[in-house]
C-alpha positions in Angstrom: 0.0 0.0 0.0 1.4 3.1 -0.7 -0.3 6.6 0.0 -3.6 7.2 1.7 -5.2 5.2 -0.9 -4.8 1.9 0.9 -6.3 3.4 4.2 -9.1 4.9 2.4 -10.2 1.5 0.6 -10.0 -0.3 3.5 -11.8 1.8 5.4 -14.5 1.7 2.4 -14.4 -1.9 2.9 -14.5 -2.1 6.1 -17.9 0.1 6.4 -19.2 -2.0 3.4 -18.8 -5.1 5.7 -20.5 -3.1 8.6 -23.1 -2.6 6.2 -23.5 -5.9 5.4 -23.9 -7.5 8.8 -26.1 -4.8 9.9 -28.3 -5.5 6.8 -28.4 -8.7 7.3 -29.5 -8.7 10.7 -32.4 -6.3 10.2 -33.8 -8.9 7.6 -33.7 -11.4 9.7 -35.1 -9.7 12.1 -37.8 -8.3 9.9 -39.0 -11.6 8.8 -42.7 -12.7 10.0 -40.9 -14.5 13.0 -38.7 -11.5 13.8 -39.6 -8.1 14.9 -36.9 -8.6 17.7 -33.4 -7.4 18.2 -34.3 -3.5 19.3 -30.6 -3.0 20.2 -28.9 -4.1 16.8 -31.8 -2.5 14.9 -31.3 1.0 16.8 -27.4 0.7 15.9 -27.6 0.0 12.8 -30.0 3.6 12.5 -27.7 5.3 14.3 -24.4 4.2 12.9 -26.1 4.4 9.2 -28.4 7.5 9.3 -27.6 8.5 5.9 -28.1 5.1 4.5 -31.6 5.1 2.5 -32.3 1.4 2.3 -31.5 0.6 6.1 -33.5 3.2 7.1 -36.2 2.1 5.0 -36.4 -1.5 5.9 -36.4 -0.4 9.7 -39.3 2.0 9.3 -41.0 -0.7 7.4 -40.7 -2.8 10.4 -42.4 -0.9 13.0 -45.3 1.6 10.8 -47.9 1.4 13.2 -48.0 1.6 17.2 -50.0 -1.5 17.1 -47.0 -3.0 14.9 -44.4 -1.9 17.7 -47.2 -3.6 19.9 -46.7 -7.1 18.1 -42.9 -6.8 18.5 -43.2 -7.1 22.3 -46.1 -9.9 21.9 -43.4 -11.7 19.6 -40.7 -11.6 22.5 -43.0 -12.2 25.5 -46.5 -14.3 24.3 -48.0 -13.1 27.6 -48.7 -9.4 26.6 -51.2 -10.6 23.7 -53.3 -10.9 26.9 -53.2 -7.1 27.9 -54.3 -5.9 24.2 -57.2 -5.3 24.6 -56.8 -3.9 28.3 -54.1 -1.3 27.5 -54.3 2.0 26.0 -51.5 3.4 23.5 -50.0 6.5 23.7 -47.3 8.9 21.0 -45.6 11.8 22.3 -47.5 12.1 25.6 -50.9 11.7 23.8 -53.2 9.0 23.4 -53.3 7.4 20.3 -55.3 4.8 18.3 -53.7 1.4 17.6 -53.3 2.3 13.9 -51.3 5.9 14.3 -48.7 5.6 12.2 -45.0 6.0 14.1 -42.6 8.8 12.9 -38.5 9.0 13.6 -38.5 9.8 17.3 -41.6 9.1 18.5 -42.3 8.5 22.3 -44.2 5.8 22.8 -45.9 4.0 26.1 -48.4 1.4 26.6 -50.4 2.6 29.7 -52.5 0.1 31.9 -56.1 0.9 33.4 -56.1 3.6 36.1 -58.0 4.7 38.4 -57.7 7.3 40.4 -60.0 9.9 42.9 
């Protein structure tokens, strides 16, 4: 290798593999038996916001609040049971089950209260 040109195609190659693994792993994970994997998915946003298919595929993964909903019922079968009990809510709001979710959303699931 002489020059910078080595560094800088390694360093291409390098964030290609990234890429790659990253990909990968949000595919999987997107698959009908996926929706898991919050951590990866979140890194490979943050480490690729510029990157227009990654971004994509994640925001095809979670469009609704009732799809974000389905990824916790995927992970723990138990909360199916508290569907129809529970109450959604974006940005400090409540929300219908079908609101679609936008970058940065805030979202909680909030059991019945009561209160006096």
């Amino acid at each position: 290798m002489s020059g910078t040109g080595g560094i800088a195609s390694t360093t291409r190659s390098a964030r290609a593999a990234i890429r790659e693994a990253l990909m990968g792993y949000a595919k999987r994970a997107a698959e009908a038996q996926g929706r898991q994997g919050c951590l990866i998915t979140a890194a490979a946003m943050e480490m690729m916001p510029g990157d227009a298919e990654v971004s994509a595929l994640i925001t095809r993964m979670f469009r609704r609040i009732e799809d974000l909903f389905a990824t916790f019922v995927a992970r723990q079968p138990e909360f199916a049971s508290y569907r129809r009990s529970v109450v959604a809510s974006r940005n400090q709001e409540f929300a219908a089950w079908s609101t679609p979710l936008e970058s940065g959303d805030e979202i909680a699931f909030l059991p019945p209260v009561s209160g006096g």
